[in-house]
N, C-alpha and C positions, 0 to 999 in steps of 0.2 A: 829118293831115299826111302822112303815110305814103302811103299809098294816094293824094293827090294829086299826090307828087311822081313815085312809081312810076306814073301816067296819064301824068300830064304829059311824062316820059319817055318815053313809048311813044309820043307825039305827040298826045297827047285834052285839047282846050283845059279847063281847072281855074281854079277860084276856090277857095280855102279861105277860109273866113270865121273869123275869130278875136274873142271876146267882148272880149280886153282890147285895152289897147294896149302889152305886153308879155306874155313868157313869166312872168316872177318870180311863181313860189307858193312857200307853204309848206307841206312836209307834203305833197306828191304822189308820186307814182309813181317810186320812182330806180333799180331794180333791172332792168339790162338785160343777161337770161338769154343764154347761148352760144348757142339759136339765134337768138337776132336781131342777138347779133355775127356769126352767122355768114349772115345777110343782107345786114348791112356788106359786107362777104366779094364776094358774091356781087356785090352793086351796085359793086365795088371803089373802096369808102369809107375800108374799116376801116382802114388807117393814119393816114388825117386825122381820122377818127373818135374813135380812144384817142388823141390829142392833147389832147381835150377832158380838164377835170379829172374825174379819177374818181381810185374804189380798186377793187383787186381783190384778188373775194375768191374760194379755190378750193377752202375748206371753211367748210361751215356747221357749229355744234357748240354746246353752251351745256350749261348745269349743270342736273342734278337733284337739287334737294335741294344737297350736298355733290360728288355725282359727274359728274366731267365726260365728256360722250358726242358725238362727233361723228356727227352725223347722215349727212352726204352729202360725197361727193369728186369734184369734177367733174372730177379728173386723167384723166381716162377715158371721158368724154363725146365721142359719136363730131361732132367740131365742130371748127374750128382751133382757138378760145379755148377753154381746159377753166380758166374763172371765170368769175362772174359781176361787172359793172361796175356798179357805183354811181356813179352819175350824174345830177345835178340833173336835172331834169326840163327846166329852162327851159334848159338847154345843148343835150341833146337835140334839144330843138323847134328851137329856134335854129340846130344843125348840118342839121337836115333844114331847115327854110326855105332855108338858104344854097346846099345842094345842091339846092333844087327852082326857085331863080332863074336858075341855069345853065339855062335849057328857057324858049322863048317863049312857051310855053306853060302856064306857073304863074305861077295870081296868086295873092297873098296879100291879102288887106284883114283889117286890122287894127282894132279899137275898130268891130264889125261884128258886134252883138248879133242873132241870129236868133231872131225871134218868132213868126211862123207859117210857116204853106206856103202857096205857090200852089195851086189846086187847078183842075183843069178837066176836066168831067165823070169827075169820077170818079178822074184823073190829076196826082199829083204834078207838078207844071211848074218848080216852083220854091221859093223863100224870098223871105217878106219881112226885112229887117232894120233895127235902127235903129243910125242913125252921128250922131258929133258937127256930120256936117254935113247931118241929117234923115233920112228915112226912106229905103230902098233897100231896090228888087225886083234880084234874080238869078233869071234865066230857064233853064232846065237842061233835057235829054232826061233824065238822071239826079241824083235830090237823093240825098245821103249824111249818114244822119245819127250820127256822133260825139262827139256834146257830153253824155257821161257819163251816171251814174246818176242823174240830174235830169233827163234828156236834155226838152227843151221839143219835136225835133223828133219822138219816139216820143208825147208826148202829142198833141198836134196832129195826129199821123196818127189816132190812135184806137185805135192798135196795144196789146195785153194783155197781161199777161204774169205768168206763176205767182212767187211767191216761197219758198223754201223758208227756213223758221222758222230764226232765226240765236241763238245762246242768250249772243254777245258784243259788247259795243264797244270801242275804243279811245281812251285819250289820248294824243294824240304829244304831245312838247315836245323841247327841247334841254336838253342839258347839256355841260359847255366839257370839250372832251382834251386833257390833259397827257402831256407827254410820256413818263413814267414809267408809265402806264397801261397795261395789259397789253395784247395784242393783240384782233385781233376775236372777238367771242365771241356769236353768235347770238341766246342765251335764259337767262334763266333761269328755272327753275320753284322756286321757293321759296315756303314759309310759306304756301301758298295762294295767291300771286298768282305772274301772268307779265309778263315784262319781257323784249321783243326789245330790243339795243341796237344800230347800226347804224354804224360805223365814218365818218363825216365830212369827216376830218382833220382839222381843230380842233374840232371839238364832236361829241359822240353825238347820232344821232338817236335819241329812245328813245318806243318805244310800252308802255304800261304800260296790260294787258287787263283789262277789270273784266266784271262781270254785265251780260246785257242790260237798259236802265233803270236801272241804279246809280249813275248821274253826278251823278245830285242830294241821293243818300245821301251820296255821297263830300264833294261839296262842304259838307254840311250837316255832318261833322266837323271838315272844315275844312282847309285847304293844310297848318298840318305836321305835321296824321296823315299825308299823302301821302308829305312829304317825310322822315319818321322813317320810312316801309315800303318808300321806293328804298336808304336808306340800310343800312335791316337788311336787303334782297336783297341791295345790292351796296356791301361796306363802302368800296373807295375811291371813290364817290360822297360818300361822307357830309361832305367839305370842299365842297363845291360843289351841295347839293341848293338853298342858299337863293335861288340864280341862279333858279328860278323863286318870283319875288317878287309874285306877285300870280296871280288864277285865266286872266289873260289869255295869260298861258305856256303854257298847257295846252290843247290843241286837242279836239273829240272828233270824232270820227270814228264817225260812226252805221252800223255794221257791216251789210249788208242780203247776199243772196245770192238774184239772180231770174233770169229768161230769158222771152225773146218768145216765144209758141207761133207766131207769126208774123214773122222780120223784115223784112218786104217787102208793101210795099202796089206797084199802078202806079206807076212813075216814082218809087219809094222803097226804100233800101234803109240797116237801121241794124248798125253793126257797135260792135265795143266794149263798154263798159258800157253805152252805149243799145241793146244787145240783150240783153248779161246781166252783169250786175253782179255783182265778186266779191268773194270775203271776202279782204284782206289777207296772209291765208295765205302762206306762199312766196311774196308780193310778183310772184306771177305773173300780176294783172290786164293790167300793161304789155305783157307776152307773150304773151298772147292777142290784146289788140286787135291789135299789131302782125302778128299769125300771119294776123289776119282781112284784115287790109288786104292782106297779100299775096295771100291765095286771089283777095281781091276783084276785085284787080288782073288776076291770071292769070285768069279764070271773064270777066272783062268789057271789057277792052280790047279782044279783038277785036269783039266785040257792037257795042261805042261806035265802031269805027271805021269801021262796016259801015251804020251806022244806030242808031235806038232801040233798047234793049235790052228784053226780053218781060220780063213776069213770071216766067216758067221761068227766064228769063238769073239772074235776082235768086234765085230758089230753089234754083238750082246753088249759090250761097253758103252761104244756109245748110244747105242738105245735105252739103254740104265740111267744115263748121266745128262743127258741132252735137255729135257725139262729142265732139272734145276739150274743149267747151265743160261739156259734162255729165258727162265722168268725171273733169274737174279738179272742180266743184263738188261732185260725192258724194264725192271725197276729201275738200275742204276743209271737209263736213259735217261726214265721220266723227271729220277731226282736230277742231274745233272739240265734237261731243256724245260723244266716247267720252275724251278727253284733256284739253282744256280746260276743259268744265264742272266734270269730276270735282276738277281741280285748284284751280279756284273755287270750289268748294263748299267744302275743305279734306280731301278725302278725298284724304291721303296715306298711299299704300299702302307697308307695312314693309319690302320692296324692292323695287328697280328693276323695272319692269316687261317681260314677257319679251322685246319688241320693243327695249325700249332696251340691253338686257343683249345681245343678237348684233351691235345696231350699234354697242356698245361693244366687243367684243369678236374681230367679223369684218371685215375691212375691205373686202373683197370686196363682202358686203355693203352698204356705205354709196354704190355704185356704183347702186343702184335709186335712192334718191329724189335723186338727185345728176340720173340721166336723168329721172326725173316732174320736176323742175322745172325743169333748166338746157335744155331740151329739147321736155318735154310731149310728149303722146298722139298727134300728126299735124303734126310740123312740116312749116313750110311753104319753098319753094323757089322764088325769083323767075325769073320763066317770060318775062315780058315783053322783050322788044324795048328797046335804046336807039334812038328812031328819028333821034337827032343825031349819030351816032356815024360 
């Protein structure tokens, strides 16, 4: 959507094709990091943009064991917003379609399932898709394929890609916020398990991380072993665990962490989780597609306005995007097998560990992972042209 409206924009006629016939999911992506407010910024959005419902948040922080430790301070993140915005996912989509209708040149179609690709000699050409009112070919110089870590249009290319071993998954669910409930609070690492909870406004979004393949252990004790282990993490939960009343409360989220050795075939090019899918971690998958789609945009609008764009057009992308894509994932390793496993296995260490004892202790410090993720390895800066302006 991004990357169509920033085309569209520049004047390069766009179709985005959307599976449903609305935005409304649960359990996606809400966390929209200071640099991509600060691409608002730039698109000069962002006023109409934090209109949308959100919270802001401009510390992340949660409990170890007993001790509370704030992690990161985005007070100081070189960006206008120093927080990051939690925000539905489908308000988002929904504020970028609004601003990509402004342009005669962005279409949307809507309930426009894409199932394979054109192919001709050799050359991505297009998509086919299916709609409520039959089947539909879109004809293209360039296919973009973003439709996630299932992505149908990276299999259909034939395109590969490594995965590097993930040792967690997650269950989201909700739980209802009262008002009397303490402020936002990250994580907690208790008893063996972890618990991000996510601030709402009337309800927590809460991800609750188990072992890799443990979701059918868990379920086989049963929902209120679950709901007696939110309750002994986080005692004022314990009036309200029984709100999930059944296992259909409970989402999982099958943790994976990969990347394309390739993301570009002829007349193809995938960005997002259909190039490299990430772990939940800092909630900064949203932040990367969105970083991609701006490179995209910068690296190929002029290409697309000139003519076809080469395969080199499409490999300046990923040559742009590949670092930050793979020094966020060896982070999101290290924290997932040097931190999280240890903490799942139940090996709690007799004190704080010495990384968490300086960012509890120095504040200065909390200023590093505040930039790795409110920010990331190579942000990106809209380069494009409005050519309606």
């Amino acid at each position: 959507m991004m990357l169509g409206v920033l085309l569209a924009r520049a004047g390069i006629d766009v179709v985005v094709l959307e599976k449903h016939a609305d935005f409304l999911r649960d359990f996606r992506g809400d966390t929209v990091h200071p640099s991509t407010l600060e691409v608002m910024h730039e698109l000069g959005w962002l006023e109409s943009f934090l209109r949308r419902p959100h919270q802001e948040v401009s510390e992340l922080g949660g409990y170890v064991g007993d001790d509370r430790i704030l992690v990161a301070d985005f007070s100081h993140v070189p960006t206008r917003c120093h927080f990051v915005a939690l925000m539905p996912q489908w308000d988002f989509l929904d504020f970028l379609a609004e601003q990509g209708r402004r342009y005669p040149t962005f279409h949307l179609a809507m309930e426009a399932e894409v199932v394979d690709l054109l192919v001709e000699d050799g050359h991505v050409t297009g998509v086919k898709a299916r709609t409520p009112r039959g089947p539909r070919e879109v004809r293209a110089p360039l296919t973009v394929g973003a439709d996630g870590r299932q992505s149908v249009v990276r299999e259909r290319a034939g395109l590969r890609g490594d995965e590097l071993g993930v040792p967690i998954d997650v269950l989201w669910m909700r739980l209802s916020r009262r008002p009397g409930d303490p402020g936002q609070t990250f994580g907690y690492l208790r008893g063996g398990h972890i618990l991000v909870m996510l601030d709402r406004g009337d309800y927590w979004q809460c991800a609750f991380v188990i072992a890799k393949g443990g979701h059918d252990e868990l379920r086989r004790k049963g929902l209120p072993s679950l709901r007696d282990t939110l309750a002994a993490m986080v005692p004022f939960l314990r009036d309200r665990v029984g709100e999930l009343a059944d296992w259909d409360a409970v989402k999982l989220l099958t943790v994976k962490i990969d990347r394309l050795r390739e993301w570009q075939r002829p007349g193809l090019l995938c960005i997002g989780d259909a190039a490299h899918a990430m772990s939940p971690i800092g909630g900064v998958g949203i932040n990367l597609a969105i970083q991609d789609a701006v490179a995209a945009a910068n690296l190929l609008a002029g290409p697309l306005r000139r003519g076809p764009v080469s395969i080199g057009d499409l490999r300046r992308v990923q040559r742009r995007r590949e670092f930050p894509t793979r020094a966020t994932q060896r982070l999101q390793s290290f924290i997932q097998d040097r931190v999280m496993s240890r903490v799942l296995e139940g090996a709690a260490p007799k004190r704080l560990p010495l990384a968490a004892r300086l960012l509890r202790d120095h504040k200065m410090l909390r200023r590093i992972p505040a930039r790795v993720i409110g920010v990331g390895f190579r942000p990106e800066h809209v380069r494009t042209p409005d050519a309606f302006s």
